[in-house]
Each structure stands twice: as structure tokens, then as C-alpha cells.
N, C-alpha and C positions, 0 to 999 in steps of 0.2 A: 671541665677544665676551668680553673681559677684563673679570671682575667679583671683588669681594674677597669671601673665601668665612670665617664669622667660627663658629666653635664654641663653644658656652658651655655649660661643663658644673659639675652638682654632685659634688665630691669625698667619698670614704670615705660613700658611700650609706648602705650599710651599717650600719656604723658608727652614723652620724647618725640612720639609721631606728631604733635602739635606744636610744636617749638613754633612751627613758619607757617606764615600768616597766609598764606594762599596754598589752593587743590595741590599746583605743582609740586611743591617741594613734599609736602607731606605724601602724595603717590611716590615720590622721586624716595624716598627714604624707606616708605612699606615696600619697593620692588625690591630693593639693595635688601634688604632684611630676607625677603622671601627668596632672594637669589642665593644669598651668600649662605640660608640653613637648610635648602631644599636638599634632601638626602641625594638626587642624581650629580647634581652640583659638585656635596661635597667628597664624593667619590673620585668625580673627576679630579677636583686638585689635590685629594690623596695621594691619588695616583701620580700625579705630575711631580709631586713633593720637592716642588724648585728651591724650598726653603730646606730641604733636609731633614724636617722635624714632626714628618709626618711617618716616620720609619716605626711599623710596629702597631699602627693607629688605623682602625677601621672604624665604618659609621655603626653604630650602635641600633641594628635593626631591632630591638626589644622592646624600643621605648617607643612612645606617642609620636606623631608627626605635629608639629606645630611651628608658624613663623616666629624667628627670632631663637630658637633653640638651637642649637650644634652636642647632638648624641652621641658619645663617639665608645670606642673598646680599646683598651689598649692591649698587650703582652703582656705578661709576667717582667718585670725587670724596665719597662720605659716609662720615665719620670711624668707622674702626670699633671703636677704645677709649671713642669717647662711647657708643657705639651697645653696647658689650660693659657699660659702668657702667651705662644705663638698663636693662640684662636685668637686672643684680645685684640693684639699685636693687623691680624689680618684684619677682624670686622672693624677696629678703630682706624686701618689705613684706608677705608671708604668710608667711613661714617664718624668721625671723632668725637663725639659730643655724647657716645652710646654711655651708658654704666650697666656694667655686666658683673655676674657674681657666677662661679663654678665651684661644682661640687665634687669629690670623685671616691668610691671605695672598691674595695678588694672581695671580691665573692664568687661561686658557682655561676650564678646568674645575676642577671636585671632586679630580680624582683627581692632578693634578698642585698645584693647593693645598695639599693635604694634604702632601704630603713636605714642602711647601716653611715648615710651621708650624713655628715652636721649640716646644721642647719645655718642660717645664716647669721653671723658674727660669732661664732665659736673658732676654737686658734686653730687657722691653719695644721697646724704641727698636734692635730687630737691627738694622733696614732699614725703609725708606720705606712696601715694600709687604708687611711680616711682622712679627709680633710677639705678646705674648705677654702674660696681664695677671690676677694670683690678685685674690684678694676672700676678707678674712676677717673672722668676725665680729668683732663690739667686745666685748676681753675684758671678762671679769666679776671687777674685779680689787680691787672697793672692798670691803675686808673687812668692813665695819659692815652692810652689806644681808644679809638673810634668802635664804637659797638657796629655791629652787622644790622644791616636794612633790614632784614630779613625776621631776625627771630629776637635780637634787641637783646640776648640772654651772653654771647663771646666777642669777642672784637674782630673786628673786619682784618682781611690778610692775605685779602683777594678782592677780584671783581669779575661778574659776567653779566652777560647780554639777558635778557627776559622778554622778548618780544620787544615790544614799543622804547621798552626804560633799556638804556643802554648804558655798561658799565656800574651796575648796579655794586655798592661794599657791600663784601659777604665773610662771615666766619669760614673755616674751613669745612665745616657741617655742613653748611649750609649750602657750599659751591659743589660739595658731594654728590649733594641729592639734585641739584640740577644738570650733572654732566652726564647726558645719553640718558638718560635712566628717567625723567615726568615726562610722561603723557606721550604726544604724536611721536615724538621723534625718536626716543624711545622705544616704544610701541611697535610703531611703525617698522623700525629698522631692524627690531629683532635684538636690543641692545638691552632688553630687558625679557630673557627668556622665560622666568617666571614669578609670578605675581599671584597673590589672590585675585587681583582683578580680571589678568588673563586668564585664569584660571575657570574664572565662572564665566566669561567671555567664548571661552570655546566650547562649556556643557550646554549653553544657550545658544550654540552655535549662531555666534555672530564676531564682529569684527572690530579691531579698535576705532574706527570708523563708527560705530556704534557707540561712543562714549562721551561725554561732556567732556569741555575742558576747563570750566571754572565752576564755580560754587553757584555764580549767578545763573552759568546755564541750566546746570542742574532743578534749579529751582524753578527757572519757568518752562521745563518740559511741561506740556497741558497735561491737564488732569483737570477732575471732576469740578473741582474749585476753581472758582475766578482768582484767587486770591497766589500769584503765580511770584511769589518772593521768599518762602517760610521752609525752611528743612528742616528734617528730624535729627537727629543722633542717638542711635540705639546701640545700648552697649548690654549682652546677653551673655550669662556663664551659667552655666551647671549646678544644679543642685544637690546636694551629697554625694556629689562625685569623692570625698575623700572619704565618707563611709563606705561606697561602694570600691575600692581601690584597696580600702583595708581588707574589705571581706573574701577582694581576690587574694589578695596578698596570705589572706588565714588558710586557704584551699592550700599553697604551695605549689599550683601550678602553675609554673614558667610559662608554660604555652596560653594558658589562660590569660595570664598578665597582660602578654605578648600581643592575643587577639583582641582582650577590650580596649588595650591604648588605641591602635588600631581603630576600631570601630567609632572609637568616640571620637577620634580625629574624622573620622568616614561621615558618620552623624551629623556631624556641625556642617560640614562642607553642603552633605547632600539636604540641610534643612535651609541652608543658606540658597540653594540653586530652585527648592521650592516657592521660600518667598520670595522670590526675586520675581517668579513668574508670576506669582497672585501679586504681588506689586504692579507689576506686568500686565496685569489680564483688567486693573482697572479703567473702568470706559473703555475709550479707545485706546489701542495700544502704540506704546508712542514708537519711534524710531529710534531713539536714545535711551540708554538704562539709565530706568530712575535711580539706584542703588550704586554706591560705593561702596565695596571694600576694603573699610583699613585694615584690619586685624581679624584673621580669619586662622586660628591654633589653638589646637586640644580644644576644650569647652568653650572658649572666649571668642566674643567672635562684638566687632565693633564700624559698624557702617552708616554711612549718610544717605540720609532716603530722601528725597520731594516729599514736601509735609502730608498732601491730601492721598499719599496712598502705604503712610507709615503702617496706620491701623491694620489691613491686609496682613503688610510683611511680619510684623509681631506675634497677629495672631496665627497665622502657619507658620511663620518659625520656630513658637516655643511647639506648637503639636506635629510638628513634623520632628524637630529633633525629640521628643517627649516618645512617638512613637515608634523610632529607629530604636531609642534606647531602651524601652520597653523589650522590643524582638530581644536585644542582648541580654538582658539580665534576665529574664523570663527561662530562655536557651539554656543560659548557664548555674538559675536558681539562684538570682542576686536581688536584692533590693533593687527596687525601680527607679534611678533618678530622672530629673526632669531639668527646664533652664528655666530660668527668670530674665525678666529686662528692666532696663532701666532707659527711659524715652524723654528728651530735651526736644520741643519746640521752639524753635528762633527764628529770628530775619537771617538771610542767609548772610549779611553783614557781621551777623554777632560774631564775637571771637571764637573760634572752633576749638579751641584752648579751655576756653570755659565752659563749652558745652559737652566738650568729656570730662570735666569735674563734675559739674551737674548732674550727667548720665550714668555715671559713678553712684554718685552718693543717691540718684533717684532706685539703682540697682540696688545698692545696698538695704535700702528702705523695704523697698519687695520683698526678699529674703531674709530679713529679718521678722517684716511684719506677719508674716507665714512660715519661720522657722525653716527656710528649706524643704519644706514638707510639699508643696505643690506649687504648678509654674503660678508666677505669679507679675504682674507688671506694675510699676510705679512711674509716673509723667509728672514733667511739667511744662508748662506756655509761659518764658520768658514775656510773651507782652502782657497776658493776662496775670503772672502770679509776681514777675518778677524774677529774683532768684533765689529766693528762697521757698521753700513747697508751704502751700499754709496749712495750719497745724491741723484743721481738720482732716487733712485728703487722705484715704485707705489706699493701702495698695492692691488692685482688684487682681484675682484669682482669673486662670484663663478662665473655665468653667462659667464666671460670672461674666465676662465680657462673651463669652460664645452663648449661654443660655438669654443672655439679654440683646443679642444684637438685635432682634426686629425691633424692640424697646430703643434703642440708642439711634435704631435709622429712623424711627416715628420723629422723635427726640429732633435730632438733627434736620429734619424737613421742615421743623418748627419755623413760624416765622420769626426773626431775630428779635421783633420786637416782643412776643413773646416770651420767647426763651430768656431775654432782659428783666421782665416782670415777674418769674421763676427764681430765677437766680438772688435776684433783691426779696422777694417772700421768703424765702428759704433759707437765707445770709441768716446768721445769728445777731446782726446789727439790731439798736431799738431791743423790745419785749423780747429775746430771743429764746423764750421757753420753747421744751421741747412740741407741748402741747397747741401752743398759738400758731407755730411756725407749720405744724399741719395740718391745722385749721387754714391759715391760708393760702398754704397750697393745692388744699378739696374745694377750697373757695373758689378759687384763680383756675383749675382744671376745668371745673362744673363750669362755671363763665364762660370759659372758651370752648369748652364741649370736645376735651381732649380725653376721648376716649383711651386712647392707649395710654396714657398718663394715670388715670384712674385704674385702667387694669394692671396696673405695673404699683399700682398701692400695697399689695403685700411683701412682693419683693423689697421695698422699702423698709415698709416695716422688721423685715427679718434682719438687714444689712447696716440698720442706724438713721432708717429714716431721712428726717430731711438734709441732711451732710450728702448721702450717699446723692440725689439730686443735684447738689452743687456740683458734689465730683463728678457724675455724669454729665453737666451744664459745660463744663470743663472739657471733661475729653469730646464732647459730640464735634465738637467747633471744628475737627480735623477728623471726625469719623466718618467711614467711606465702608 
């Protein structure tokens, strides 16, 4: 049966999840997002259809489950640009600040829909049965308004309470994400029925009571390190997921389509609930989750770790989802995809704004540098590099971080003052020939009688030599 299949998505998530300067609001904003696209959710206010304009409109079980997406079906004969402005219309009266784009065509199924949606900027009005339709907020462009405390981007137009600060100016974004919906109260009262957070909160069976409530906390949960101020930002997506989408798509089975969105949404969740535990399982095991979930939908998946147990959750991340998605494509005779990351080191001070640009473009580096071809991870250490990656740094292969770990724990046991004298041998500063530079690094190993350094000479040698040392001098500083 021919029905119009209509996508309504929030753009630059990301992004938009970092507007406000603190834990709460930006939890306050992911719960709102995972409440308002959660398929049970939007069933329910189908059903209730108090606005009237959901006559006709079911959720769209064909497609992927991911935050921030509203999947829906419509009838033959019900308008799907009215039907796409009542979605804007509802996620912008909890959240106004969103930019959403929706797509929607006329077909059999899902999986031929789908080809047949414009992409984005193409005219609304393609065709009769396609088309295409953004939504953006109403700028903030009267210069005489007070901007918001908060996120310093719309003007104030309210105020609420934050703990201690009372009567705090807030845009109307902003007063969104704090009413019932961050953190304890929230949480707590059930005013936030689902979340990614919650979500992995009850696979780990434990309790919101189980969670930090600021960034600062977060950071000095103990761990292996003294150094109890510095968190990660790991932001992880899929590798030829759209090769492997096409090649469902060339089979022509609906049911196919159906199970890998599915699955891949299954994947990310259940690779997320693994590292969370090997984050978990470092030293002692704390009382609080190291781990935030901001963005956790289809392949993408974007969270805050405590610095000294990132390395863990990375590297079971990309091999737990690498191995879910293997089963599926294997099952179904597909190319194998896999995820990459992209890893920001900071003071847990730094702006978390700039640390998903960072862990963006550090993602992007990964995946480019290895073509999508295998997982791959790219970092950087704000105090050590700065913000920008230095030009020598590779982006290492899981493979090479898993075949090298006892190399990177030898590495990392090093004493500091060592690993200082490493680090400046092996700089390209001064003579920086290829040949000098490992001269004295055989020099400086033999001195110190760093036997695993010296047996770790070939893998050097295969990888770029003495760079690949930097880069290792680099990641160890937080490897665990």
C-alpha cells in the first residue's frame, strides 16, 4: 500500500546541545530531544492528537531509532508539509532555538521513499509526491534586548532559579531545558521519562542517584590518576554506513532495510553500555558514572568521560560496536562497517562548546586519514597541543592501539622525567633529520635501559618512526 513516508529531523545536534554553559542545561535539552522522538512517546501524543493534526499519521516503524528524529507514515491524501510544520510547531514549543529540516515522499515502502526524498535545499514543491521543508529559529536580531546568561547566542525573556544564582536572565531555550527536565529533579521525579542517560542507567542497573551533577564532579570521580580535573569528549560515528545502506537498499528488501536500521541503532546503544562498564571496571569502581551521554542515535553517539578512563571506553567502543556490526552484515552478506572517534582532552573548565568542534574535526581527521576503511581514532590534549592537532599526529588504527597496548602501559609507567627527554629527542626541533632523531632515541632508550622501547623499535620503524613516538608521548599521558 502506497503511503507518504515524512522525516523530521533536528539539525547540528551537537552543536545546539552546547549552546549552555553548564551539565544542566545541556542534559535538560538531550532529555527534551529523547522525550519528544522516543517512538513510545510519539505514539502516545498521536493518539491524543489534541492539536487535530495528527489524523492519518503513524510512527514510522521502518526507519532507524535515533534522538532527535520524528519518523512518522502518513495516508494517501494527508498533507505532509502541514503535518511536518505541526512537528516544528510542537519540538520548537519546548525547545526554540532547535533548526529542523524534514523530508517526505510517496512510495511502497521505507526503503524506496527514502532515495526518492530531496535532499536538503532543493524546492520544497520538487513534485507532487516529494519534497522537502527547513525550519529555523526566529533570529535574535533586536539589538536593544539583554542576551541570556546562559548560552549569550538569544535575548533574555525570562528568568529562573539555578541553585545558589537566583533569578538568573534566560532566552526561552534556555528556561526550556531547565524546567523539570536537568538532572535530580527531573530525574528524580520521573519528569524526564526518557533519556540516553536513563537509558544506560537502567542497563547498568543503577539509579539517578548514581550520576554527577556538574562537570566538576564528573571530573574528580577517582580514577587511576592523580590528576582529578581533565575530561574527554568522544564523539564516534560509523564508517561506510552509507555504502552499506546502499547495498541494502540494491537487495530491495523492505524487511532488510527494516532490521539493519534497527540493529545499527541496537549496536551503538549496546557498544555504549559496554564501554561504560570497561570505563567502569578501571581500578576501583567508583560510585558515580564516569560517562555522559549527550547523543546517543543511529551511528553517532557523543559523550563525556573522566579523562583517565577515556582510553578503555574508546577502545571497547569502536570493538564492541565493530563486532555487533560485523554479526549483521556477515548474517545478511554486506560489507562490514565499523566507527571511528574523534577524542578532546581538556580542563573540565574548557568551553564544552569547543570541545565538540574539536572532537568533530579530530573525528573527521580519523576517517579521512583511513578512508573509512577501519576504526580508527584521532585525539587531542588542549593543554599539551593546544587547539589545534599538530601536523605531525596520525590518526591510529584500533588494531594499532590494541596490538600496542603493553607498549603504551610500559610507555606510560615511564617516569615523567623521562618521557620529557623522549618527547624533545624525537621533536623535529634543532637537526630534525629523520636519521639523527633515531639516533637519539636508541641513544636515550640504551641510557635508560628501556627495554620495551627498544623492542617496540620495529613497530616504529613500520608506522613513521620517530612522529609515531611523539604521538604515543601524547596519548600515554591519559592512557589506562
Amino acid at each position: 500500500m502506497t503511503s507518504v513516508y515524512l522525516d523530521v529531523a533536528v539539525e547540528s545536534i551537537q552543536a545546539y546541545l552546547s549552546r549552555t554553559t553548564d551539565l544542566k542545561g545541556r542534559r535538560g535539552a538531550s532529555a527534551w530531544l529523547s522525550d519528544l522522538t522516543d517512538r513510545d512517546e510519539l505514539r502516545r501524543r498521536l493518539q491524543e492528537n489534541s492539536d487535530g493534526w495528527a489524523a492519518g499519521v503513524s510512527v514510522n516503524d521502518e526507519a532507524g531509532e535515533a534522538d532527535g528524529v520524528v519518523p512518522l507514515k502518513l495516508t494517501p491524501g494527508c498533507p505532509p508539509q502541514a503535518v511536518a510544520e505541526a512537528v516544528f510547531s510542537e519540538l520548537r514549543g519546548k525547545l526554540p532555538a532547535l533548526r529542523m529540516t524534514a523530508a517526505w515522499a510517496t512510495a511502497d515502502s521505507y526503503v524506496a521513499a527514502h532515495r526518492r526524498m530531496p535532499d536538503r535545499g532543493d524546492d520544497p514543491a520538487a513534485g507532487d509526491d516529494a519534497g522537502h521543508l527547513d525550519s529555523l529559529p526566529a533570529p535574535g536580531d533586536f539589538p536593544l534586548l539583554v542576551s541570556c546568561e546562559q548560552c549569550r547566542a538569544d535575548p533574555r525573556v525570562t528568568h529562573r532559579d539555578l541553585h545558589e544564582r537566583k533569578q538568573v536572565p534566560m532566552c526561552a531555550d534556555c528556561a526550556g531545558r531547565y524546567d523539570d527536565r536537568y538532572r535530580k529533579p527531573g530525574l528524580l521525579t520521573g519528569a524526564v521519562p526518557v533519556s540516553a542517560e536513563l537509558r544506560l542507567l537502567d542497563a547498568l542497573e543503577l539509579t539517578p542517584t548514581n550520576v554527577v551533577e556538574t562537570f566538576t564532579d564528573l571530573a574528580e570521580i577517582p580514577g587511576p590518576s592523580r590528576k582529578r580535573n581533565h575530561l574527554a569528549t568522544v564523539f564516534a560515528d560509523g564508517n561506510a554506513m552509507g555504502a552499506l545502506f546502499r547495498d541494502v537498499l540494491a537487495t530491495g528488501d523492505d524487511e532488510l532495510k527494516r532490521r539493519v536500521s534497527r540493529e545499527v541503532s541496537q549496536a551503538t546503544r549496546g557498544a555504549l553500555l559496554a564501554a561504560t562498564r570497561a570505563a567502569m571496571a578501571v581500578g576501583q569502581r567508583p560510585q558515580r558514572v564516569p560517562v555522559i551521554p549527550h547523543v546517543v542515535g543511529g551511528d553517532d553517539l557523543l559523550v563525556s568521560v573522566t579523562a583517565d578512563r577515556a582510553w578503555p571506553f574508546v577502545r571497547t567502543y569502536l570493538t564492541a560496536f565493530g563486532e555487533r556490526m560485523r554479526r549483521i552484515a556477515d548474517e545478511a552478506e554486506l560489507r562490514r562497517p565499523s566507527a571511528s572517534a574523534g577524542v578532546v582532552f581538556a580542563h573540565h573548565t574548557f568551553p564544552f562548546r569547543r570541545c565538540v568542534e574539536l572532537a568533530e574535526q579530530a573525528l573527521r581527521h580519523a576517517k579521512q586519514a583511513h578512508h573509512g576503511q577501519t576504526p580508527a581514532v584521532s585525539w587531542l590534549d588542549v593543554n599539551r597541543d593546544g587547539e589545534q592537532r599538530p601536523p605531525g599526529r596520525a590518526a591510529w588504527t584500533l588494531p594499532e592501539l590494541t596490538d600496542r597496548a603493553d607498549w603504551l602501559t610500559e610507555l606510560a609507567e615511564m617516569e615523567q622525567s623521562a618521557k620529557a627527554a623522549l618527547e624533545r629527542l624525537a621533536g623535529s626541533g634543532g637537526d630534525g633529520s629523520e636519521q639523527v632523531r633515531r639516533a637519539r632515541i636508541a641513544n636515550q632508550a640504551s641510557r635508560l635501559q628501556l627495554a620495551g622501547l627498544r623492542s617496540a623499535g620495529d613497530l616504529l620503524d613500520a608506522s613513521g618512526g620517530p612522529d609515531r613516538l611523539v604521538d604515543a608521548l601524547s596519548l600515554v599521558r591519559w592512557w589506562q
